[in-house]
ZAMARGU-4260 file (C-alpha; in steps of 0.2 Angstrom, whole numbers, plus 5000, padded with zeros to 4 digits):
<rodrens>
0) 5280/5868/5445 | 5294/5879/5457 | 5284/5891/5455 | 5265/5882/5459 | 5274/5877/5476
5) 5279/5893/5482 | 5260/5899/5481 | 5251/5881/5485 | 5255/5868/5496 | 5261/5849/5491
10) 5246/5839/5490 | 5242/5825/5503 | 5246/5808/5495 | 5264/5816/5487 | 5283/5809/5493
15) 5294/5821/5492 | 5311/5810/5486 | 5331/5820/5490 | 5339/5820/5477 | 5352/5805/5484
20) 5335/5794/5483 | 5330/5795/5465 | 5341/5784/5457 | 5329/5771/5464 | 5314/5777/5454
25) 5324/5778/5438 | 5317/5772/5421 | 5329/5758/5412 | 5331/5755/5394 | 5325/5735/5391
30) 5340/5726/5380 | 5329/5719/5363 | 5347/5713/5354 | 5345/5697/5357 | 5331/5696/5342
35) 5332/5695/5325 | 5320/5709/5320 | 5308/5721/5329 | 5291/5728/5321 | 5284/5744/5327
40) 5267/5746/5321 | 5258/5763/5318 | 5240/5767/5324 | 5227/5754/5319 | 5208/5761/5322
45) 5199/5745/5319 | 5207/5741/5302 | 5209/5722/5304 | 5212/5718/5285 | 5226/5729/5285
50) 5233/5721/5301 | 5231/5704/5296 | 5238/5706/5280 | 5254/5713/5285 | 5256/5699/5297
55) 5251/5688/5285 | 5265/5691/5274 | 5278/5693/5287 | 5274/5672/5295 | 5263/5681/5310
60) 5270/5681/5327 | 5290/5671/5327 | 5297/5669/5344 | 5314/5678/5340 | 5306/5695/5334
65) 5301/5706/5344 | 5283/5716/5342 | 5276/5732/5347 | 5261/5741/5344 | 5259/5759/5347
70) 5242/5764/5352 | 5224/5769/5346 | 5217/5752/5341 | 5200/5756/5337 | 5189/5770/5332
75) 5183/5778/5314 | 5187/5758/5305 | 5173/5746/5302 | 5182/5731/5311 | 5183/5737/5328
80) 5178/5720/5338 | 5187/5708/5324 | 5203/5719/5330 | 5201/5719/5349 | 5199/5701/5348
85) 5217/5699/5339 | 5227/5712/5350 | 5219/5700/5365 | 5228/5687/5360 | 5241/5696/5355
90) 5245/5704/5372 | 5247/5686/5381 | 5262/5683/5373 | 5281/5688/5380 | 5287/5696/5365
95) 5273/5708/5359 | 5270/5726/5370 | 5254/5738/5368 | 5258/5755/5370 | 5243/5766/5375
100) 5236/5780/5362 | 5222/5792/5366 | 5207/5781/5361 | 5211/5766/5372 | 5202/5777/5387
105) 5185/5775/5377 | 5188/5754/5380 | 5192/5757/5397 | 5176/5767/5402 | 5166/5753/5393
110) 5174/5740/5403 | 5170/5747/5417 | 5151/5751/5412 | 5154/5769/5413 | 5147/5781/5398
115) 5163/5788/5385 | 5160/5807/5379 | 5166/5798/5363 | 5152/5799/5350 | 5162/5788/5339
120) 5165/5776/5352 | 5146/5778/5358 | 5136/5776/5341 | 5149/5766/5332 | 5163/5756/5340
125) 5155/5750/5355 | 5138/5744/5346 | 5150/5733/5336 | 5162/5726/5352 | 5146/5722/5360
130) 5137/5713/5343 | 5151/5703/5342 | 5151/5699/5358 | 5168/5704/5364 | 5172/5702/5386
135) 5172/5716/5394 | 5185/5706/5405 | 5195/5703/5392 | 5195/5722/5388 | 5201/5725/5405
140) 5215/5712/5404 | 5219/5720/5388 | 5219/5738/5395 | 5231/5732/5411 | 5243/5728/5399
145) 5247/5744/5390 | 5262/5754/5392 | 5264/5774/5389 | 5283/5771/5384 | 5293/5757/5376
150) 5312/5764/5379 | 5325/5750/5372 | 5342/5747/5364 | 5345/5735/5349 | 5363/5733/5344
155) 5371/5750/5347 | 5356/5759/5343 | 5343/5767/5357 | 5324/5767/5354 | 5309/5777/5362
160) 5292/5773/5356 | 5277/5782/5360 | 5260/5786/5354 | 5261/5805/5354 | 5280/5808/5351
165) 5291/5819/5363 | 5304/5834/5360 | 5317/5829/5371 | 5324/5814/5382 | 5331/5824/5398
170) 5344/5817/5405 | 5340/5798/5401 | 5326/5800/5414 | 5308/5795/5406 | 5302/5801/5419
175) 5303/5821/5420 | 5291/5816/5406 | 5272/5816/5408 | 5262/5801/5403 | 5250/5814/5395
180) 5265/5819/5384 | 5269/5801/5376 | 5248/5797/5373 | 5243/5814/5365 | 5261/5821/5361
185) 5272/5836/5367 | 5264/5852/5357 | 5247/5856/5351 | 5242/5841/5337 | 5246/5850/5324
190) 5265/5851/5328 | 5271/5832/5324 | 5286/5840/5311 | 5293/5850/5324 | 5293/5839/5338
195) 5303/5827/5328 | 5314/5840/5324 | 5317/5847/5340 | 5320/5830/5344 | 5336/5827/5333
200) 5342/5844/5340 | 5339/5839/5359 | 5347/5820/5359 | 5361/5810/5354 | 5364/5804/5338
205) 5364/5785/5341 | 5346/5789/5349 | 5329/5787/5339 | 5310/5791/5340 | 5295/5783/5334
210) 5277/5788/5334 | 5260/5790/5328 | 5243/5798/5332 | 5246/5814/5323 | 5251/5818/5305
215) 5241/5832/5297 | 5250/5836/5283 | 5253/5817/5278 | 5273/5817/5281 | 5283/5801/5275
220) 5286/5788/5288 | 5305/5794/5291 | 5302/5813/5295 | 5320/5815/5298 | 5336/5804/5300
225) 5331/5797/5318 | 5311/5800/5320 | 5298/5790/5312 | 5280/5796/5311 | 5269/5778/5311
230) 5253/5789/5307 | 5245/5784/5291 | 5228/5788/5289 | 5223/5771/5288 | 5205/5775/5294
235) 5198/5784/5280 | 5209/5774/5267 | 5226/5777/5269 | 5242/5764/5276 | 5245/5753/5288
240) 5265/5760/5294 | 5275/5748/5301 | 5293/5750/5304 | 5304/5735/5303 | 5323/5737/5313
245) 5336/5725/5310 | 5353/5725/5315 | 5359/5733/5297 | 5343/5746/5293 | 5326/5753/5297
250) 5314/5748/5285 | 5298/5758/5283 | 5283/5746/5275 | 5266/5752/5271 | 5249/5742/5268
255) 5237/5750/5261 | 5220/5750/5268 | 5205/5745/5258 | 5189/5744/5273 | 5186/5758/5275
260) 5171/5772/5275 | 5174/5787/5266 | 5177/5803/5278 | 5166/5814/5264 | 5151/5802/5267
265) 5149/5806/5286 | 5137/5819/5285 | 5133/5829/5305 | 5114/5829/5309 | 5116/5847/5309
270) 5120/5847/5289 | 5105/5833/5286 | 5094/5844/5295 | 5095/5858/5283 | 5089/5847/5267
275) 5075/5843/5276 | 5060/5856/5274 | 5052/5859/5291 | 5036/5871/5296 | 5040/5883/5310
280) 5021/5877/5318 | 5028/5860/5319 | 5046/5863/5322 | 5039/5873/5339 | 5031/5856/5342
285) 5048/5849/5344 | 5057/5863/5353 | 5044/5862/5365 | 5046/5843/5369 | 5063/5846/5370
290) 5069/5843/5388 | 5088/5853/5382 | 5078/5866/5375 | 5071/5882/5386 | 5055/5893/5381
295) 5052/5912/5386 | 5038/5924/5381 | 5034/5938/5377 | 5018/5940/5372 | 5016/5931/5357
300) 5034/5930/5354 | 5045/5918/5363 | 5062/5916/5365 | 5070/5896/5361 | 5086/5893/5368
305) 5096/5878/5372 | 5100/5874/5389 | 5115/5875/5400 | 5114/5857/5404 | 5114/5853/5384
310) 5128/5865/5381 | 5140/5858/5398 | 5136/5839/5391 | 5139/5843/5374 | 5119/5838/5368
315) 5120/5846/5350 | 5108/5837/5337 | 5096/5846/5323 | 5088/5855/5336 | 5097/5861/5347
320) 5110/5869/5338 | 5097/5878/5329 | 5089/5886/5346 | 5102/5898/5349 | 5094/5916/5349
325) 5078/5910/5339 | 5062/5920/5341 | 5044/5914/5334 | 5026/5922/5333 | 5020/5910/5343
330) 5001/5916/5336 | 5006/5913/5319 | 5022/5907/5318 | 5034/5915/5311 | 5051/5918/5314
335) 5053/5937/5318 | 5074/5936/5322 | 5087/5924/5324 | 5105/5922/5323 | 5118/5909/5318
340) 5115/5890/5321 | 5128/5885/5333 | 5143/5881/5325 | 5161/5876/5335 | 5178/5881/5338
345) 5192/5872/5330 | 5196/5855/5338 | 5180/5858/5352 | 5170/5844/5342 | 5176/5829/5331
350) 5170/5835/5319 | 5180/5851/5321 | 5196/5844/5324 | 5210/5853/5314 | 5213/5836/5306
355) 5199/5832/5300 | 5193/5851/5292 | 5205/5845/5280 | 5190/5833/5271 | 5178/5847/5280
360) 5180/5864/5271 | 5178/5868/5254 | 5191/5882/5247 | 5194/5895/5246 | 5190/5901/5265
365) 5186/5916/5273 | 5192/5922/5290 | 5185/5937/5298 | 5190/5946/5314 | 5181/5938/5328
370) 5176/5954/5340 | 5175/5954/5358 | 5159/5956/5366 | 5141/5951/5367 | 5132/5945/5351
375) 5115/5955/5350 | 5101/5954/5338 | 5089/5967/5331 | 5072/5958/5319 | 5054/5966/5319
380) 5041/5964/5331 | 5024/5961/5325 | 5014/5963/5340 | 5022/5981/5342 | 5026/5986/5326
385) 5043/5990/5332 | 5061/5985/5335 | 5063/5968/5342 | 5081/5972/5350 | 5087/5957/5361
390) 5101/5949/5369 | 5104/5932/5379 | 5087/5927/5376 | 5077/5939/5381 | 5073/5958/5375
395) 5068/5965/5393 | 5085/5961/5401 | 5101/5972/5404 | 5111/5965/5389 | 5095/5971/5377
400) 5096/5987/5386 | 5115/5992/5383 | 5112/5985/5366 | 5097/5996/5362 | 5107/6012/5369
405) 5121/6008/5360 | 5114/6007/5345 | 5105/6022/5346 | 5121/6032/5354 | 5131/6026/5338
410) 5120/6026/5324 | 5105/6038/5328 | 5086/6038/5328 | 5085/6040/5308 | 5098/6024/5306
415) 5089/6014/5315 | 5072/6017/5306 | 5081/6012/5291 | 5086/5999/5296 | 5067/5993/5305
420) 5061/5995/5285 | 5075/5984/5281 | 5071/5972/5290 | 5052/5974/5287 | 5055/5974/5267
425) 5069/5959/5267 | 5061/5947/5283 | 5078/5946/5292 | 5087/5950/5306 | 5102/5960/5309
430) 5115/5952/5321 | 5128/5961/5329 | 5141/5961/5344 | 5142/5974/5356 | 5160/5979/5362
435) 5151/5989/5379 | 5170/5994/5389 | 5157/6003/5402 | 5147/5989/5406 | 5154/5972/5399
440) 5171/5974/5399 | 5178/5957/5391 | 5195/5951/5388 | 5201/5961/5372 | 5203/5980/5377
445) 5198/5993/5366 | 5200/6012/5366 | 5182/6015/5364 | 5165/6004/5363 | 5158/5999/5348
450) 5143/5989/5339 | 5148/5980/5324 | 5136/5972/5312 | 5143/5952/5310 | 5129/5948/5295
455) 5111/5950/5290 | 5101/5931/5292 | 5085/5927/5283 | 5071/5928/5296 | 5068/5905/5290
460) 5070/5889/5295 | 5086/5885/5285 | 5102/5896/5290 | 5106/5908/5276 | 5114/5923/5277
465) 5117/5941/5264 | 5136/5938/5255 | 5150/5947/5263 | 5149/5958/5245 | 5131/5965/5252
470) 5133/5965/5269 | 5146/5977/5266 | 5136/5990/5256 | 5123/5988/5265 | 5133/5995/5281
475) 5141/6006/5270 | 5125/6014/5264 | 5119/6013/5280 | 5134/6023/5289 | 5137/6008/5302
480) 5152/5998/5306 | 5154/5981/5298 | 5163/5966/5303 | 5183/5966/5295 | 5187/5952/5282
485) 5205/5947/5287 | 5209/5935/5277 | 5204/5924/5261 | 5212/5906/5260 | 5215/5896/5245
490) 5221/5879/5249 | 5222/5866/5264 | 5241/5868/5263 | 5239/5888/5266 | 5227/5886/5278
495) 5237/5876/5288 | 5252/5888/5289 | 5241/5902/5293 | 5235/5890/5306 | 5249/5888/5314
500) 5255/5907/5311 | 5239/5913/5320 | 5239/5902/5334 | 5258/5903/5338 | 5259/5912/5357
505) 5263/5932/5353 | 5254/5933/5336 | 5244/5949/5334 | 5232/5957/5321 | 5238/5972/5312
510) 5246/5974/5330 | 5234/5972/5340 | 5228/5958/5351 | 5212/5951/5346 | 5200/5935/5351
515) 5200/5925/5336 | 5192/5923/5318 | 5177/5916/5312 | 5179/5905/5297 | 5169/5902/5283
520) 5171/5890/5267 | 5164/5893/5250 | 5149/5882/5255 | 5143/5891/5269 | 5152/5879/5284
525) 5158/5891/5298 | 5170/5887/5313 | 5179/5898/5322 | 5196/5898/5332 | 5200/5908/5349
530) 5218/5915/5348 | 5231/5912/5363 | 5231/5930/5369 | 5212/5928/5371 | 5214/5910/5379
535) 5227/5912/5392 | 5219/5927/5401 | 5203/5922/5399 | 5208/5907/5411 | 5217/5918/5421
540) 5200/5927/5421 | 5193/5916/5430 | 5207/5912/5442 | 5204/5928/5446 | 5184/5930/5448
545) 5188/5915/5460 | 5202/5922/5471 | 5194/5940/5472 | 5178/5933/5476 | 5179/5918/5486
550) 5196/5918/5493 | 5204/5902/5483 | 5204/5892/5468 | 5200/5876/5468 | 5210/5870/5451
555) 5226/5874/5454 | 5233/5859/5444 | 5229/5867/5429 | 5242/5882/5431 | 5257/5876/5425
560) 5269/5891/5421 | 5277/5902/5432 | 5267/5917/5427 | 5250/5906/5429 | 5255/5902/5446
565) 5261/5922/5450 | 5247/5927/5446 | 5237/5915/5457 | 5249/5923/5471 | 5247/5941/5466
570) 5227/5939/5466 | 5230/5932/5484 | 5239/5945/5489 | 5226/5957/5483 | 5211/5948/5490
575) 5222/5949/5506 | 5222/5967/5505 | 5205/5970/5503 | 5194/5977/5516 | 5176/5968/5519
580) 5167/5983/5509 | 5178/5978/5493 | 5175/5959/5496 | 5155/5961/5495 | 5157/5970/5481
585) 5169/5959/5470 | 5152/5945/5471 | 5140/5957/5460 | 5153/5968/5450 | 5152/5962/5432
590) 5168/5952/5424 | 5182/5963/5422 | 5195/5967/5408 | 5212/5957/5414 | 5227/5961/5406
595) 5246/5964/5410 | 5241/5982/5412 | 5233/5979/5429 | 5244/5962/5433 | 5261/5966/5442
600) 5271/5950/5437 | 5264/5952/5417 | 5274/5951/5403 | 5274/5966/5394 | 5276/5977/5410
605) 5283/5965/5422 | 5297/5976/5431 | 5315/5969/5433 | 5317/5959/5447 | 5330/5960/5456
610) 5342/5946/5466 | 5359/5945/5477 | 5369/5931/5477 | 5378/5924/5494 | 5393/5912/5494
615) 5391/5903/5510 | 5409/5894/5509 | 5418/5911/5505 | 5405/5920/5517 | 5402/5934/5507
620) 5389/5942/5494 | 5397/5938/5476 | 5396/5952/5465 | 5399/5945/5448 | 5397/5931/5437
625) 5384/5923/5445 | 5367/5923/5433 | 5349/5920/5439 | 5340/5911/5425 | 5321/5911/5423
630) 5320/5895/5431 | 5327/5900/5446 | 5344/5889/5441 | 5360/5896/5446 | 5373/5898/5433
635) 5391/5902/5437 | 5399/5914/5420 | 5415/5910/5415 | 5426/5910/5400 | 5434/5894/5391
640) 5449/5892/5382 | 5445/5903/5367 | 5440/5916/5378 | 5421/5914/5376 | 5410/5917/5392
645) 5402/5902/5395 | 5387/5898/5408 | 5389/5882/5419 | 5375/5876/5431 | 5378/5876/5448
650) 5370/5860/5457 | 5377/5862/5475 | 5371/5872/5489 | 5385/5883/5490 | 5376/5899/5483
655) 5359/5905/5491 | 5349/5918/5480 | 5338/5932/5487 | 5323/5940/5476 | 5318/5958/5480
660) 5301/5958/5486 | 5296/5974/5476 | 5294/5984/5493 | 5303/5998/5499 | 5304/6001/5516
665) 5304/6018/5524 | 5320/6023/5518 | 5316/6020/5500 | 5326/6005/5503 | 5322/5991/5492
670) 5319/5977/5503 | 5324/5960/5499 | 5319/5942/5504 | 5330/5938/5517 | 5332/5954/5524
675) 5329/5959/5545 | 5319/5973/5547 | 5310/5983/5563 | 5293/5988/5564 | 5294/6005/5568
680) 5277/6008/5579 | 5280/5991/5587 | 5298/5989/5587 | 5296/5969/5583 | 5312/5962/5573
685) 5307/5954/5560 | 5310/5942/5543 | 5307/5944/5526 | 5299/5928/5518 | 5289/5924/5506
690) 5273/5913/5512 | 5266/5900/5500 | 5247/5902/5509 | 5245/5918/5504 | 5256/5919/5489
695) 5262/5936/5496 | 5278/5942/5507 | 5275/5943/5524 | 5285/5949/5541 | 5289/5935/5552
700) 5291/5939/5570 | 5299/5926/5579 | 5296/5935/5598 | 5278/5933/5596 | 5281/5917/5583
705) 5268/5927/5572 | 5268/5932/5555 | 5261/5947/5546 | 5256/5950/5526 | 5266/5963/5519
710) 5259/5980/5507 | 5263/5994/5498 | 5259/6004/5513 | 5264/5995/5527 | 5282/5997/5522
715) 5285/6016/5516 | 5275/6019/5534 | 5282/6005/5546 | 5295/5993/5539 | 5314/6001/5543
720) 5328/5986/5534 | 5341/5985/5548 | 5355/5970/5541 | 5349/5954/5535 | 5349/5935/5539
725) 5368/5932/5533 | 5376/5946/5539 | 5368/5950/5554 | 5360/5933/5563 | 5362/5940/5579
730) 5347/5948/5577 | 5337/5933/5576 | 5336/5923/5590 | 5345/5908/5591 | 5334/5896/5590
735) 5328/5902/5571 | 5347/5903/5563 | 5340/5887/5553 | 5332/5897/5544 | 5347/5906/5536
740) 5344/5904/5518 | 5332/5916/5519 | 5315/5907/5508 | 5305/5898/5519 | 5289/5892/5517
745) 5275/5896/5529
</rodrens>
């Protein structure tokens, strides 16, 4: 956050608070002691039965117990409107409080006749609110009502409740805690265990923690001695959790659910599709009907292809999925290449979701490398009697082009004839991805570019592909590269470790960074899963395509590190630098490698920054003891009792740090912010700052009350250090000396 500041401004519509002023804002723990017994229920998604039975048995609502409900309250169960109606009436009363869980947005949107991207909610829960005729007034009255949080104490003991679950409790304060964090949970879905346990670790011990929404590998209620994970599965068969609290124990209760649909009878469109025999001549018919779908020809050949407005609304059905790189003789339709039906990265669809692959994939399950490039296809054209070699759609553009002389460059005239009688022989196509450093660079760097053959598909209607086993002698025999089998998975239980393994931040294959893998069960499913290597930079990509392009970037709330928002700084900077020639050409080079290689603040290169340390009460530079942390906290090194050094935050303003800026001036001097320096040819007198506008450090010159970015250049040529703001203010004119701690902000 410190760090998105000091390259962007604060946004219009923010109050910025002292410090003295927050205790006003403070979130309070509620007192429940004065009931007999509090129920905490776990997430319902439309499982009335379950519900009522539990509140059945238990007298239903008392007046001296206490009642709170933790989120998602519809969704995947059969009795969505008979459970909306309850929890209406249930949230007039003083002693019952709804939490909000990630679904209750879906009701929201409805309420306000406003279209969900929910397909559940769409096609299944809001037919049923509206058949039974539930209010969408109601809904909203509902909705009004819901809290992120329920934070209380009940003889001696201190509660949080959220949907998601949180890691910590800082400081009592709830709210250095985002609302995001208590709906969908600190961590990726997956990590439920460990936030719990880093919970225990982070609070005290009278202090406890109950949750649901996520629970992938079906934990007990109480996952340690002070969290409780309210998650049953109750939508696809599972329990209702509720956790009882009284004055003398915690006492987890489980209903089991019996209305329920069974999660392996949902079938995807896509998977009825292919048990359906369909004609090419009238499957055209459709394709061409298709307003999401997109024809090109080429002679008799066209080109189908879904459309960027199907894939940035999400329109996948039957046929769209199956017009990804599909080519047909349009004369007498056949297909004469195609690739892969489109199939999803993990947790990008419902369907995909790493919870639910667990009633999704068959075992064991394959994972193979996922390369970096551009997919390519090679089939046979009739018309021509020659290599039909084609990329994003079309045959005659530059992609088909660097394709067709890579091929050729790798494998050789003679290969490539083997491989046309191949395909002629077998009626497929061979689909590979090109790795062009030259002319596509991509994210993953490699030493070299390569083509690699991903699989051989049957040149029909219904996906089907040669067995790893053949495509692999096949390469062999043909002398070309073939994609790398990485892995081979036995069980849910293993592929969840690997999982998480793979997708932990720093993780690499055989030591190298790669994008992903594509994964594939023993039936045939496929999804694939990007790596966080190939996902952090690829967004910082784009930052960058933006800046050196445009100037800016509009999304700037999505950078949430320090080194995101560096970055956005250090691209400023450059684009800064840049003379009007470069500018023009940053809008028609082609997408760039990134990497910490060619970014000055990244990881694996960053250089060591350096920092001084002023006392303003002692008036001089300490020279020990004093520790910058990564934060930009102050920590003051001393030793205890036993003689252990130990770190103490400083929280007063008594120490100013200055950063080195990275520059040195004409001297070889490192300069530092802070420091007063003279342009030489000029002979202005100057200040070193660092300017948020520009995300770069720039020379203030308070004569001309101008300011001037900084570079490389400037200062080995023109920038002399000649004191600095603490030791020597008389070179700033008076009417600046507020400025003495040396970090403004332009």
């Amino acid at each position: 956050m410190y760090s998105r500041f000091e390259t962007q401004q604060i946004p219009s519509g923010i109050t910025v608070l002292k410090p003295e002023e927050l205790d006003r804002i403070w979130y309070r723990p509620m007192d429940l002691s004065q009931y007999n017994k509090i129920h905490v229920f776990g997430d319902i998604h439309g499982c009335y039965t379950a519900l009522k039975e539990y509140m059945d048995s238990n007298g239903n609502i008392k007046k001296d117990e206490f009642y709170i409900f933790c989120g998602d309250y519809i969704d995947r169960g059969i009795e969505n409107a008979e459970t909306i109606n309850y929890l209406c009436e249930l949230s007039k009363l003083p002693n019952v409080i709804f939490l909000e869980g990630n679904h209750e947005r879906w009701l929201w949107m409805w309420a306000n006749n406003l279209i969900s991207r929910s397909k559940e909610f769409e096609f299944v829960t809001k037919p049923q609110l509206v058949k039974a005729g539930v209010s969408q007034k109601r809904v909203r009255e509902f909705y009004r009502r819901l809290n992120q949080c329920c934070y209380f104490i009940y003889r001696g003991k201190t509660f949080i409740v959220t949907h998601g679950g949180i890691s910590n409790f800082p400081d009592d304060n709830l709210l250095k805690v985002a609302t995001e964090q208590m709906i969908k949970g600190v961590g990726r879905y997956a990590d439920a265990d460990i936030v719990d346990k880093s919970f225990v670790n982070n609070t005290p011990h009278n202090m406890y923690q109950i949750h649901g929404h996520r629970n992938i590998v079906k934990s007990p209620m109480q996952t340690t001695e002070r969290t409780f994970n309210l998650e049953g599965e109750i939508e696809f068969g599972g329990c209702l959790r509720v956790l009882q609290i009284t004055e003398d124990k915690l006492h987890p209760i489980e209903i089991q659910n019996t209305v329920f649909k069974e999660p392996t009878k949902q079938i995807e469109e896509s998977e009825m599709a292919e048990n359906v025999d369909v004609d090419v001549y009238s499957f055209v018919s459709e394709l061409r009907q298709n307003k999401y779908i997109f024809e090109k020809e080429f002679g008799r050949v066209s080109s189908f292809n879904f459309t960027r407005q199907a894939f940035e609304n999400g329109v996948w059905d039957s046929i769209t999925n199956k017009a990804r790189g599909l080519y047909i003789d349009t004369q007498d339709y056949k297909i004469v290449a195609r690739a892969y039906d489109k199939f999803f990265n993990i947790n990008e669809r419902p369907e995909t979701r790493i919870g639910n692959l667990k009633y999704k994939l068959h075992f064991p399950v394959t994972a193979y490398v996922k390369e970096n490039g551009f997919l390519g296809i090679v089939g046979w054209n009739p018309e021509s009697d020659d290599l039909l070699i084609t990329s994003k759609s079309t045959p005659t553009g530059c992609f088909s082009e660097y394709l067709r002389q890579a091929l050729y460059h790798f494998y050789g005239t003679d290969t490539m004839n083997k491989i046309k009688d191949y395909i002629k022989e077998n009626n497929v196509s061979f689909v590979f991805e090109c790795c062009d450093m030259e002319n596509d660079p991509h994210i993953i760097e490699y030493p070299e570019s390569k083509v690699v053959l991903l699989d051989v598909v049957k040149n029909q209607m219904k996906f089907e592909k040669l067995p790893y086993d053949e495509l692999f002698q096949l390469a062999t025999k043909l002398g070309i590269k073939v994609k790398e089998k990485a892995f081979v998975i036995e069980s849910w239980e293993d592929f969840y470790a690997w999982y998480n393994e793979v997708t932990a931040e720093g993780y690499k294959y055989k030591g190298n960074d790669i994008e992903g893998f594509v994964i594939e069960d023993s039936v045939g499913y496929m999804t694939k899963l990007k790596l966080f290597y190939y996902k952090y930079w690829k967004k910082l990509r784009g930052v960058a395509q933006s800046v050196l392009r445009y100037g800016n970037y509009k999304w700037t709330g999505s950078l949430l590190t320090r080194e995101e928002n560096e970055f956005l700084g250090w691209c400023k900077s450059t684009f800064l630098n840049m003379t009007p020639e470069e500018k023009k050409l940053q809008n028609h080079m082609p997408i760039f490698v990134i990497s910490e290689r060619n970014f000055t603040y990244g990881k694996q290169n960053r250089r060591k920054q350096m920092y001084r340390v002023y006392d303003k009460k002692e008036t001089t530079w300490v020279k020990e003891n004093i520790y910058l942390a990564p934060n930009n906290d102050l920590y003051l090194a001393k030793k205890n009792l036993l003689g252990n050094m130990t770190l103490s935050l400083i929280s007063d303003n008594r120490y100013v740090y200055q950063i080195d800026t990275g520059l040195l001036d004409k001297n070889k001097q490192l300069i530092f912010e802070g420091d007063i320096c003279k342009a030489i040819q000029s002979g202005m007198v100057g200040l070193i700052s660092y300017s948020s506008d520009y995300g770069a450090y720039v020379f203030l010159d308070y004569t001309e009350h101008k300011w001037y970015p900084l570079g490389k250049e400037i200062c080995l040529n023109n920038i002399e250090v000649v004191g600095n703001i603490f030791d020597n203010p008389e070179l700033i004119p008076d009417s600046q000396e507020d400025k003495e701690d040396g970090q403004q902000t332009l």
